[in-house]
N, C-alpha and C positions, 0 to 999 in steps of 0.2 A: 504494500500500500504506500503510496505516494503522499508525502509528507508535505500539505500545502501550505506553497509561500509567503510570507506578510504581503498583502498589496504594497506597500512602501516602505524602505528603508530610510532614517537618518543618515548621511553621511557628511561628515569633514569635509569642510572643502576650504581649497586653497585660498591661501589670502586674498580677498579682493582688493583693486584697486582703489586708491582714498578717497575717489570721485565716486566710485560707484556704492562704497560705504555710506559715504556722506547722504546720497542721493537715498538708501535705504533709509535712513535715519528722516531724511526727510517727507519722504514717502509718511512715514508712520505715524509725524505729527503732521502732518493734513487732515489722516484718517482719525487722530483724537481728536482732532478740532473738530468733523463732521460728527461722529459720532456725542459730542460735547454738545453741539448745536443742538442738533435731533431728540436729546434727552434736555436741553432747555427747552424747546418750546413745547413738548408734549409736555412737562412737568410743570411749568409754570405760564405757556404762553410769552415770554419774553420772545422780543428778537434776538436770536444768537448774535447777529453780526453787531449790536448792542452789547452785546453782553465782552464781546471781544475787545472792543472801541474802551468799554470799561477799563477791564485789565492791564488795555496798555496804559491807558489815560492814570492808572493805580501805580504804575512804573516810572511813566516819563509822562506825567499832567504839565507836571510845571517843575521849573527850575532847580526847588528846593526835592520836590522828590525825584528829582535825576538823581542829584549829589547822594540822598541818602541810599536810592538803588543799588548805584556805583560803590556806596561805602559798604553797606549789606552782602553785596559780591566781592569785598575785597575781604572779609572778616572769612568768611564761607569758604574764600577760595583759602583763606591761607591754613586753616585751618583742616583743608583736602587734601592738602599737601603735604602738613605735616606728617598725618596717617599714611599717605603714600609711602614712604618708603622703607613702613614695615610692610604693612599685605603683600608690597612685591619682592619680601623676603618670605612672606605666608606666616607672619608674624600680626595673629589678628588683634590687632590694637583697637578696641574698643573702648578706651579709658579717653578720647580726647576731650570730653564735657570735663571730666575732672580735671584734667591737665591745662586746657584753659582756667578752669574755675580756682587751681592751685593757684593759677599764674598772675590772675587779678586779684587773690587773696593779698599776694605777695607785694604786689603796687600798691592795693589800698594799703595794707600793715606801712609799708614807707612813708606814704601820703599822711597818716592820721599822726604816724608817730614820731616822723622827724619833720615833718611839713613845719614846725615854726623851728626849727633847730638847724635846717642847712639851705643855706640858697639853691635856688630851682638851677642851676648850672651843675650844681654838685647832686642834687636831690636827684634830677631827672637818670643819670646815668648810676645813681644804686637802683632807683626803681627798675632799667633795663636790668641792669644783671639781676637781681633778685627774684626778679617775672622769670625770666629764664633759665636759673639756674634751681627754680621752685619746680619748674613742668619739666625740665631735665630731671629730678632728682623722683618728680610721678611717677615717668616715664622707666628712667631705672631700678625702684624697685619691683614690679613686675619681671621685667626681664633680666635681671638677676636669679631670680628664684626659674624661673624656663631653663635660664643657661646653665643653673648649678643642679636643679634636681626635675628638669621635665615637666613644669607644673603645668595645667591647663591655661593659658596666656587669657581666653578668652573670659574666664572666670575671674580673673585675677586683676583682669585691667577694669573689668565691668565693676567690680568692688569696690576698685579704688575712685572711680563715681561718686560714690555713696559717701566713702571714705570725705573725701573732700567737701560734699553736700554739705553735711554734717557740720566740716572746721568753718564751713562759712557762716551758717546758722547760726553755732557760741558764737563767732565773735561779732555777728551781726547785731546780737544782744548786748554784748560788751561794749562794742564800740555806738550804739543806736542813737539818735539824736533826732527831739529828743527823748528824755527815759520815758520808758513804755509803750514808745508811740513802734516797735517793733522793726523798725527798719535806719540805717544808716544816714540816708539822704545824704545831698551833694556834700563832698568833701572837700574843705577847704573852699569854700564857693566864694569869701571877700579876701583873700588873700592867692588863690587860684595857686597856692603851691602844688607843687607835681603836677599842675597839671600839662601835658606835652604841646611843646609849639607848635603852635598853624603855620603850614604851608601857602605862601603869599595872600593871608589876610583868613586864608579858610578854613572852616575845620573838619571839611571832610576831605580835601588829599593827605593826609599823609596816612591813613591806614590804606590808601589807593596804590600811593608811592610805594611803600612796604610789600604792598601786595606784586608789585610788579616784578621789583627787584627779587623776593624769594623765589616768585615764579622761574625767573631765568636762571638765579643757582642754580633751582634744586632741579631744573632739565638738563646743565650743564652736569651736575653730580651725579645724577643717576646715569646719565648716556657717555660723559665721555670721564672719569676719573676712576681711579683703582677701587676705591669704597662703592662706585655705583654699581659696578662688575665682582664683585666679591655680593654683593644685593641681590644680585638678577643669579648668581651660582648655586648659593645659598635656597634663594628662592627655587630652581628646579631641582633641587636635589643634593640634601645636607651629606649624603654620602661620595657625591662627588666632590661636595667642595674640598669634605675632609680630605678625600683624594688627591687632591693638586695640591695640598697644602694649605687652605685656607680654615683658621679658627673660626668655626663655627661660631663658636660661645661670644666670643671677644666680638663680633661683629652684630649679633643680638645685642648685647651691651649698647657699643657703638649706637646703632641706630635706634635703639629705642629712645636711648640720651636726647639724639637731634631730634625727632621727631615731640618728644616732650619738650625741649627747651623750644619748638616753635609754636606749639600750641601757648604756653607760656607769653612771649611773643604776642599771642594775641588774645589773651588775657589782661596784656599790659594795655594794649591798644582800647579793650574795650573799658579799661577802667579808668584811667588815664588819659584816654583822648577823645570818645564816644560818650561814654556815662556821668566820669567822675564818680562812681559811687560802686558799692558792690552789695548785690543781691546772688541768690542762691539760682536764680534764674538769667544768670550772667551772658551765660551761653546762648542760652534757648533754645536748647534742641540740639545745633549746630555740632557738635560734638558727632553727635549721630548721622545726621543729614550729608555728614561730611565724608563717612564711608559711600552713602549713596553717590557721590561726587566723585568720588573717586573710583568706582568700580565703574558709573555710567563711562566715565576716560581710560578705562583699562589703563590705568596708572602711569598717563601721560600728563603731566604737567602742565604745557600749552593748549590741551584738548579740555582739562579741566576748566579755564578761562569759559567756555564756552555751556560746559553742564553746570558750573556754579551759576550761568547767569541767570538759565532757564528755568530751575530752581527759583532764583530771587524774582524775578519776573512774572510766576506763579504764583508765588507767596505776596507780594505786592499786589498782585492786581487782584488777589484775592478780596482781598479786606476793601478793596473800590468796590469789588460786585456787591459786597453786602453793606456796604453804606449806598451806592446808586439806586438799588432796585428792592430794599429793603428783606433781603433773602442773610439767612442766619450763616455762619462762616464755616457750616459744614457742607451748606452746599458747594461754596467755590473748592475746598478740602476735595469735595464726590472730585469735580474737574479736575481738580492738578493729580489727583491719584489717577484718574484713566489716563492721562497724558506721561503722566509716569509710566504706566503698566507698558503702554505703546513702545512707547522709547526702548524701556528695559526689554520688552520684548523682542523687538526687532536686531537683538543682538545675535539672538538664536538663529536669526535667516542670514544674518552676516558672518555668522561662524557654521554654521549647518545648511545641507539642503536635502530635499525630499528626493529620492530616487525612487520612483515609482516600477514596478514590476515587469511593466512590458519595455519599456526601456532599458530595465536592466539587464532584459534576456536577450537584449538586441546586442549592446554594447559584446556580450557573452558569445555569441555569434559571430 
């Protein structure tokens, strides 16, 4: 008896070209956008193309929400980054909420405690090192304990979350102003210590500038230096790296260091140059959001520019659809998650295709 065939096989396929990637990717939000449209009007009667006009109008309305867009994407992106270049060691760094959230502990703790004790020339550059060397020090304890006894990374980083949640919460109480009112509020707001210089008059380029400048290291260190290539070894195959001689362990180390002191980084930025204050909702998510950024770019750096924006884009023009058309913020949530699914999905037609049966018995032929 004749053992019948699946009608269609999965198969691998060759890398596509970057135009014809691209062109999938585009492909696929079209079809969220229709399929977006079709479930606005059947569900509320709205105009969809309204409903779009919103969105953007929520992103790029007017001048002051460009700037904040632009600054939202530059927090988002750098914060993708940092997580990059462990995943593409397969080191899943799930701790960058905490690691931010260390790293703005660290800024406010300067800001509240030496803000009338050292001039903002002197203040400004402890609060850098302090942000940084707080989300470096996140970042290595987890991957200390991976590199010394195997421990589940993904367990371990997600803890240290919590972990930090937590340090923010006491000293939220500690430091609160004023008592009892349960939160921080601005810090230093008549003497403006630590807080970081604008950029020719404004105060959303320089987490922009930040944002650009890390982006190009960190393509230049992952693709052309010895540490990005001991990353990418490590990442397929810890028995080979062993093999050529590269320290597995020491290189865990290593980059979980950098990828914390950068989330730290922007920890600083959000406390320091965005808020001035610190709440346990520092991040907002972003920590998280920031793995999706970074998987949506298969852990390219300059590709990331592009998933962070669409991201922030969605997220903005969310909260226009439910102030314009008076619809609550889980409906625009419904939207950006089908336009997510699209996106995400369409990765599978760019890495697989269907070979179907009768084709395949020709090919065989």
């Amino acid at each position: 008896m004749n053992k019948k065939e699946p009608f269609f096989h999965i198969v691998k396929r060759d890398a596509l070209p970057w135009y014809q990637s691209v062109g999938v990717r585009a492909i696929a939000i079209v079809l969220a956008l229709v399929l977006c449209g079709i479930l606005t009007t059947i569900t509320t009667g709205i105009d969809p193309i309204e409903v779009y006009k919103s969105i953007f109008a929520g992103a790029f309305g007017t001048e002051r929400k460009t700037w904040i867009t632009l600054q939202n994407l530059s927090i988002l992106l750098l914060i993708a980054l940092a997580l990059t270049p462990a995943f593409k060691m397969k080191f899943w760094n799930i701790g960058g909420e905490g690691q931010v959230l260390i790293g703005g502990l660290a800024a406010g703790a300067c800001m509240i405690c030496l803000g009338d004790k050292l001039p903002n020339p002197v203040l400004i550059p402890v609060m850098v090192l302090a942000s940084i060397a707080a989300g470096a020090f996140w970042g290595f304890i987890p991957a200390f304990f991976k590199a010394k006894w195997n421990t589940n990374e993904t367990l371990s980083t997600l803890m240290m979350n919590y972990i930090a949640t937590q340090l923010v919460a006491f000293y939220t109480i500690v430091w609160e102003v004023p008592k009892g009112s349960g939160k921080i509020g601005i810090i230093n707001q008549n003497s403006n210590a630590g807080w970081l210089p604008q950029i020719f008059g404004s105060k959303y380029l320089l987490s922009i500038v930040v944002a650009v400048v890390v982006t190009l290291l960190m393509y230049i260190y992952l693709n052309y230096s010895k540490h990005g290539y001991e990353i990418s070894v490590v990442g397929e195959s810890e028995n080979t790296a062993k093999y050529v001689g590269i320290k597995v362990e020491k290189v865990i180390v290593r980059t979980m260091i950098l990828s914390g002191a950068i989330c730290g980084l922007a920890g600083l930025l959000l406390v320091g140059g965005i808020n001035h204050t610190i709440t346990t909702t520092l991040a907002g998510g972003q920590g998280f959001t920031g793995v999706l950024v970074s998987w949506m770019a298969k852990f390219n750096p300059l590709t990331m520019v592009f998933s962070s924006f669409l991201i922030i884009f969605m997220d903005r023009g969310a909260g226009e659809i439910s102030t314009a058309f008076g619809l609550n913020h889980s409906y625009a949530d419904i939207l950006t998650g089908i336009i997510l699914f699209f996106i995400i999905g369409c990765e599978f037609f760019i890495s697989y295709k269907l070979q179907f049966r009768k084709k395949a018995e020709k090919e065989v032929q």
